[in-house]
N, C-alpha and C positions, 0 to 999 in steps of 0.2 A: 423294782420300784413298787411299791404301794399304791395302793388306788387314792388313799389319800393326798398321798406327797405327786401322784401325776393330777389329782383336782388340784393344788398349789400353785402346780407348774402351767397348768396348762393356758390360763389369763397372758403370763410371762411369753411364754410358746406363740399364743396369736398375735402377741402386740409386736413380735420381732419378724412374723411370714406379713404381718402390713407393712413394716418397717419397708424390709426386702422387698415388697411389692412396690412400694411407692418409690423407691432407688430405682427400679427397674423400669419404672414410666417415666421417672425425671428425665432417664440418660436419652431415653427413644422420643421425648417428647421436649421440643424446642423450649426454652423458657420466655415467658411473654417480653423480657428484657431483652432479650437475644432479635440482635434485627436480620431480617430473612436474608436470603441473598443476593448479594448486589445486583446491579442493574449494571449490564456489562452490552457491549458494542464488538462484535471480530467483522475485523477491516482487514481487507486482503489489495496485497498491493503487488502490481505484476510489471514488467519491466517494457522495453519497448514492443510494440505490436507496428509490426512494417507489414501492410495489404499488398503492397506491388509486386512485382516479379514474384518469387517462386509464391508465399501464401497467395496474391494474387490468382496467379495461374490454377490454383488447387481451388478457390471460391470459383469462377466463371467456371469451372468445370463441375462444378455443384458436391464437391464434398467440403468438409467442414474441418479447417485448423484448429478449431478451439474445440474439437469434441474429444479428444486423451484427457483435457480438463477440466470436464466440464463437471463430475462430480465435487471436484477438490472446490470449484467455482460457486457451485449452491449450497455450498455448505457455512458459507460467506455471509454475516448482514448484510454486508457495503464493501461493493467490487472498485478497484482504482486499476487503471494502466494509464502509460503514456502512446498516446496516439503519436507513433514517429512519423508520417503519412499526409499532405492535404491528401481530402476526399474531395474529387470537382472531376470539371469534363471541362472547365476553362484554365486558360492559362500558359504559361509559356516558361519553360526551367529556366533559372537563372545559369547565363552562360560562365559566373563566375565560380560556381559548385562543381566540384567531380562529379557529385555524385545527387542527382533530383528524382526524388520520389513522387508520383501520384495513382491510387488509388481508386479504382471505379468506383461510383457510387452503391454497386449491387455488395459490395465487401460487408454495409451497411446489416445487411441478414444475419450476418454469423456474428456480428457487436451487439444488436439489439435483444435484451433480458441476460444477455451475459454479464454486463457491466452495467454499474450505477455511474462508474464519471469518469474522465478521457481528459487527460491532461494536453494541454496545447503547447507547453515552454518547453522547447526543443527547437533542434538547430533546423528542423526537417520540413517544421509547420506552413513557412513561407516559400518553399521551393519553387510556385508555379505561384507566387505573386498575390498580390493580396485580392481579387479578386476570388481565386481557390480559397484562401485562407477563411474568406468571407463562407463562402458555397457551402466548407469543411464545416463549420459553425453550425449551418443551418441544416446541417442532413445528420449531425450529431444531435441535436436537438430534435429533429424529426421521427428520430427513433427513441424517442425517450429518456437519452443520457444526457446530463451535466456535464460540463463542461468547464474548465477553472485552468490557470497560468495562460488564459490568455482573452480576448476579448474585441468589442467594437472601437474600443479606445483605451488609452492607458489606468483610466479606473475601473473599468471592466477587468483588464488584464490581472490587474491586482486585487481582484476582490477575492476574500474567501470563497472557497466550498463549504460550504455551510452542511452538516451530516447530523441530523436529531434527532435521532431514534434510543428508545431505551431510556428516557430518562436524560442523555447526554446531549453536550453541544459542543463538535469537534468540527473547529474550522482549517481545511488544510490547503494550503499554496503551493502554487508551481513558478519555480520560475526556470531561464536559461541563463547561463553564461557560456557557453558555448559557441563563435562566427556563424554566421556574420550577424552583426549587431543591429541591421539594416531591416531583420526580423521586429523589432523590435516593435510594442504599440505607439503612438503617438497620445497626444492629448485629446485630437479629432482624428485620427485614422487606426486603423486596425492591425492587430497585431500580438506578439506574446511580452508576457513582462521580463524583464530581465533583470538578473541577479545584482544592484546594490546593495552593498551591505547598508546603509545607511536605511536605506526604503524598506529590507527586508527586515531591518529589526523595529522599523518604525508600523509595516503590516502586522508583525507579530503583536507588537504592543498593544495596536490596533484592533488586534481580534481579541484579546483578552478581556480590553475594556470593553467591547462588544456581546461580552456574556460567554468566551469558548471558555467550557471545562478543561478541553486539550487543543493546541495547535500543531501540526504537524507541515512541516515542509516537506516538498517531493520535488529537489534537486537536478537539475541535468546539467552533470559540470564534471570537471575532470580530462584523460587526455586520455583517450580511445586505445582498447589493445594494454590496457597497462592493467594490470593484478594489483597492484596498492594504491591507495589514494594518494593525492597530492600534500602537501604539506599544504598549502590554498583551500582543499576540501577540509582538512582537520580547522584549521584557523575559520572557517565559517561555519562551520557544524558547532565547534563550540561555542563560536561568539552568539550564535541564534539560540542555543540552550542555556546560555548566559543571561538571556534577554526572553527565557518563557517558552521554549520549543519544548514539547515532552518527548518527542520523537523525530529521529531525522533520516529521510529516506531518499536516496540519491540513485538516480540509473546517467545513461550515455557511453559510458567506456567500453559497449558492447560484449562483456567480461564483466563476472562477479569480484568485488573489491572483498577487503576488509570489514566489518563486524566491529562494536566497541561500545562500552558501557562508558559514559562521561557522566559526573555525576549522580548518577544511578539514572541516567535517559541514556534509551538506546539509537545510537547510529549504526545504520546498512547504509557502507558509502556507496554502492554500486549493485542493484539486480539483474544487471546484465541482458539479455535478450530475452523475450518472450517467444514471442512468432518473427524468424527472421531468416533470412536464407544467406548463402554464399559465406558463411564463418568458417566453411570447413578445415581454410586452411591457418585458421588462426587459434593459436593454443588457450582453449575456452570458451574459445566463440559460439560453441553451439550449447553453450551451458547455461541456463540463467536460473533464479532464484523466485517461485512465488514467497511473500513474505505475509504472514498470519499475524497478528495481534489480536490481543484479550484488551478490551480497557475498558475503564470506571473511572468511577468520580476521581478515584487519589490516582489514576494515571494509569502505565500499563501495569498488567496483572501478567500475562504470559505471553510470550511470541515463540515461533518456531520459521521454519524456512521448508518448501519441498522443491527438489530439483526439478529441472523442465530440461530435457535433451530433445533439441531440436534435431529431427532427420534433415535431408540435403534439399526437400522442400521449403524448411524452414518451420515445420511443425511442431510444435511442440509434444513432448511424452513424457508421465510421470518414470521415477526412476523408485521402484521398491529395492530396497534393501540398503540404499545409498547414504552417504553420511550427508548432514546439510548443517548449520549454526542453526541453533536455539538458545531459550532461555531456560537457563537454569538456576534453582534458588541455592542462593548461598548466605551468609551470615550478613551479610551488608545488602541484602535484596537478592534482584536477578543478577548470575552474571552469566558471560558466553560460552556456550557448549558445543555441542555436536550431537544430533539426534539420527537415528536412524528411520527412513521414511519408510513409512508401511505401503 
C-alpha cells in the first residue's frame, strides 16, 4: 500500500475502530430505555414447627432445632411456618384429641429473628383451649412475629398478612379445615379461621381489592400420612387460583404431597414436617420441604424446594446432593422439575 492510498484509508479506518467502539459500550452499557431490575420479594415457607416433646426437650436443654437452617433461613426476605403448637403455661388438653400439644413459653428464643410470621390455622392451635390460644398470640407477638390464620375474633382470624417490602404488597391467608371445627374463631371469641370456600374466595377478592400485587393461601388440609392430595385439595387450590390466588401452599399431611402448575400458578399441596419428632415409623414422615419463591409485580419468577431430614429429635437438617421440585422454565413459563440441593 502507498502512503497515499493508506492517507485515503485512514479517515475510513477511524470511523469503523469508533463504530466498534461505541458497539462495544452499547452491549456493556444498559440503554436508558431499558428498565433496571425488578423489584423482587424470596419468601420462604417452612412446614409445621411442633415445640413439645422431642424439639421441646432439645430447647429446655439449651440447644437449638433451627440451627442446621438457619443459614438457608437468612438468606430469606420473609420467613413463614405454621406454628403446630399453643405456646401457654395455662390450660387443660381437650380430652377429645389423641393427640395435644403445648409448648413452653422459653421455645420462644429459638422463633424470635428466625421467622417473620407464624401461622395459627391448624388443627393443633386450640389444644389447651382458648385461653392458651389467647397466651400463644401474645408471646408470638412479644417476640416480634406476625401472626395470621387466626385471631381475637373471626375478623382477625381472616385478615391478611400484609408483607411490603421491595416495592410489593403480598397479602397471604391461613386457614384450617382439618377437626375439630370447635377450633374455630367466633364473631366475639378467639380462635383460627377456617377453610370455606365461599369466605375463602370472598378474602382473596378481598385482598386484591385492598391493593395485594399477590395473594397466597397457606392451606392445612388434606388427610395425614397420605403422599397425594385429595381430589377436595385439587378442587380448592384451583377454585382459589380461579378467583386471584398466584400461589398455593398447603402443609398438615405430615408428609410432602404433590407439586403442580395450574394455569401457569404454582401449588405445593403438602411441605410436610419441619421440626417434628416421633415420624420415624411413617414412610416420609421425617422428610419435609422448605419452599423458596422469587416474586414481582407479574407474579412468581422462580421457586425451588430444599429438603429438611429430621433426626429422631425432630430436627431438622439440610440434605446436599438430594433431589427436591423446582421451577423450571419452559415455553409456556415455569414448569415442575427437580433440582438438586447444594
Amino acid at each position: 500500500m502507498t502512503a497515499r492510498s493508506f492517507r485515503q484509508l485512514a479517515p475510513l479506518a477511524t470511523a469503523l475502530l469508533l463504530a466498534a467502539s461505541a458497539l462495544t459500550v452499547q452491549a456493556q452499557t444498559p440503554q436508558p430505555s431499558q428498565p433496571q431490575q425488578a423489584q423482587t420479594v424470596r419468601l420462604l415457607f417452612a412446614g409445621d414447627l411442633m415445640l413439645d416433646d422431642g424439639p421441646g426437650k432439645v430447647i429446655a436443654e439449651g440447644r437449638d432445632p433451627l440451627a442446621p437452617f438457619d443459614a438457608i433461613l437468612k438468606d430469606a426476605d420473609y420467613r413463614i411456618a405454621n406454628l403446630e403448637v399453643p405456646v401457654a403455661t395455662v390450660g387443660k388438653p381437650l380430652e377429645s384429641k389423641i393427640f395435644s400439644f403445648r409448648a413452653h413459653p422459653r421455645v420462644m428464643r429459638v422463633l424470635k429473628g428466625r421467622w417473620d410470621a407464624l401461622a395459627l390455622s391448624n388443627n393443633h392451635a386450640g389444644d389447651y383451649g382458648k385461653a392458651a390460644f389467647v397466651e400463644t398470640m401474645q408471646h408470638v407477638q412479644a417476640a416480634g412475629i406476625a401472626h395470621f390464620g387466626g385471631g381475637l375474633n373471626l375478623a382477625e382470624a381472616h385478615a391478611p398478612l400484609w408483607i411490603r417490602r421491595n416495592g410489593l404488597n403480598i397479602a397471604v391467608l391461613g386457614y384450617n379445615e382439618f377437626k375439630p371445627r370447635s377450633f374455630e374463631a367466633g364473631a366475639d371469641t378467639p380462635g383460627v379461621a377456617w377453610s370455606e370456600d365461599s369466605q375463602v374466595v370472598a378474602d382473596i377478592r378481598a385482598a386484591r381489592q385492598a391493593g395485594a400485587d399477590l395473594v397466597i393461601p397457606f392451606m392445612h388440609w388434606g388427610w395425614e400420612r397420605e403422599r397425594q392430595p385429595t381430589e377436595r385439595q385439587r378442587q380448592l387450590a384451583r377454585l382459589m387460583i380461579d378467583n386471584g390466588a398466584d400461589v398455593v401452599v398447603g402443609g398438615h399431611p405430615h408428609v410432602t404431597q404433590g407439586t403442580e402448575m395450574y394455569r401457569g400458578k404454582l401449588i405445593v399441596y403438602s411441605l410436610g414436617n419441619f421440626v417434628f419428632d416421633s415420624f420415624e415409623d411413617v414412610p416420609g414422615g421425617q422428610t419435609g420441604w422448605v419452599l423458596r419463591l422469587t416474586l414481582g409485580k407479574q407474579g412468581l419468577l422462580a421457586w425451588d424446594t430444599r429438603l429438611a431430614q429430621m433426626d429422631l429429635e425432630g430436627t431438622p437438617h439440610p440434605v446436599p446432593g438430594g433431589l427436591s421440585p423446582c421451577g423450571v422454565p419452559g415455553k409456556q413459563g415455569l414448569t415442575v422439575g427437580e433440582c438438586v440441593n447444594p
